[in-house]
C-alpha positions in Angstrom: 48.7 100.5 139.7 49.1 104.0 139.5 46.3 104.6 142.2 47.7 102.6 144.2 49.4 103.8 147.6 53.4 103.0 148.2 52.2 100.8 151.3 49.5 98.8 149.2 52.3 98.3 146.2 54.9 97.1 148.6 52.6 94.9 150.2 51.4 93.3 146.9 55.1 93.0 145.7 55.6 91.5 149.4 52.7 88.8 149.0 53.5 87.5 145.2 57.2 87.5 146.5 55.9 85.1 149.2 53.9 83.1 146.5 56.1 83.1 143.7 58.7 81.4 146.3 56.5 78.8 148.1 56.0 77.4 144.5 59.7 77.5 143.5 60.4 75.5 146.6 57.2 72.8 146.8 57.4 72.6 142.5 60.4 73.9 141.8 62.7 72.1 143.8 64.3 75.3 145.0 65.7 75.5 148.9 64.3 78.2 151.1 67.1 80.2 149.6 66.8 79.7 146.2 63.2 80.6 146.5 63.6 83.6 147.8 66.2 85.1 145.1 64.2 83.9 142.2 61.4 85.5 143.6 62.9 88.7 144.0 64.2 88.4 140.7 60.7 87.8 139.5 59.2 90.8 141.3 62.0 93.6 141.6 60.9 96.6 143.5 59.8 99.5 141.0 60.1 102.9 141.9 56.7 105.0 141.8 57.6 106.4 138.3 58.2 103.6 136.6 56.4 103.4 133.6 54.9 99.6 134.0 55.2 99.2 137.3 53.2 96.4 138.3 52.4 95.4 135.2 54.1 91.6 136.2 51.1 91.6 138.8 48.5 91.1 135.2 49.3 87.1 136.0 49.6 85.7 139.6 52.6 84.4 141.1 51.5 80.6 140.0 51.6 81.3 136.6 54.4 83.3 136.4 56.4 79.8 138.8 54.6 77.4 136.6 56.2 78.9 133.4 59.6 79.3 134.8 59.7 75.5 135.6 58.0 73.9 132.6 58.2 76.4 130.2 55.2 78.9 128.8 53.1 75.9 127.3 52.6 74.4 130.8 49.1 74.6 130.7 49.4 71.5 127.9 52.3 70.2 128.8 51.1 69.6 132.9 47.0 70.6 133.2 46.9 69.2 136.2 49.1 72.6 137.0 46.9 75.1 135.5 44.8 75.3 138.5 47.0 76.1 142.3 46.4 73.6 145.2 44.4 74.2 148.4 48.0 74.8 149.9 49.0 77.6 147.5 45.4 79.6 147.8 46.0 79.2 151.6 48.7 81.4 151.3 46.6 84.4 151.6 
């Protein structure tokens, strides 16, 4: 991430934010509301000279919502989850 511009990290923090929450409400059972704070407690804003910043950006926002709610053996546990719906990859 470290060659990344300010505007490009922002926007990526900005569009997993957005992810991470429409999973946490459609999965997750989370309001609007709910959503939103978990996501930005999920993807806190790192300043430039952090020494990891970004690094929660190695897994997309799916994986990161799908362990949250059923735990880091989801894949087993629900494999019908390990793959995001049509719905979720029409995010972008």
């Amino acid at each position: 991430m470290a060659d990344w511009s300010e505007d490009e990290y922002v926007q990526c923090l900005r569009d997993e934010r957005r992810r991470y929450g429409w999973v946490m409400q459609h999965y997750g059972d989370l309001d609007a509301c709910q959503a939103g704070i978990a996501a930005e407690k999920r993807y806190p804003f790192e300043a430039s000279d952090a020494p990891y910043r970004g690094l929660v950006f190695h897994d997309e926002a799916w994986q990161w919502a799908m362990r949250a709610i059923h735990g880091n053996e989801y894949s087993i546990s629900h494999p019908h989850l390990v793959k995001p719906p049509a719905e979720y990859e029409a995010l972008d």
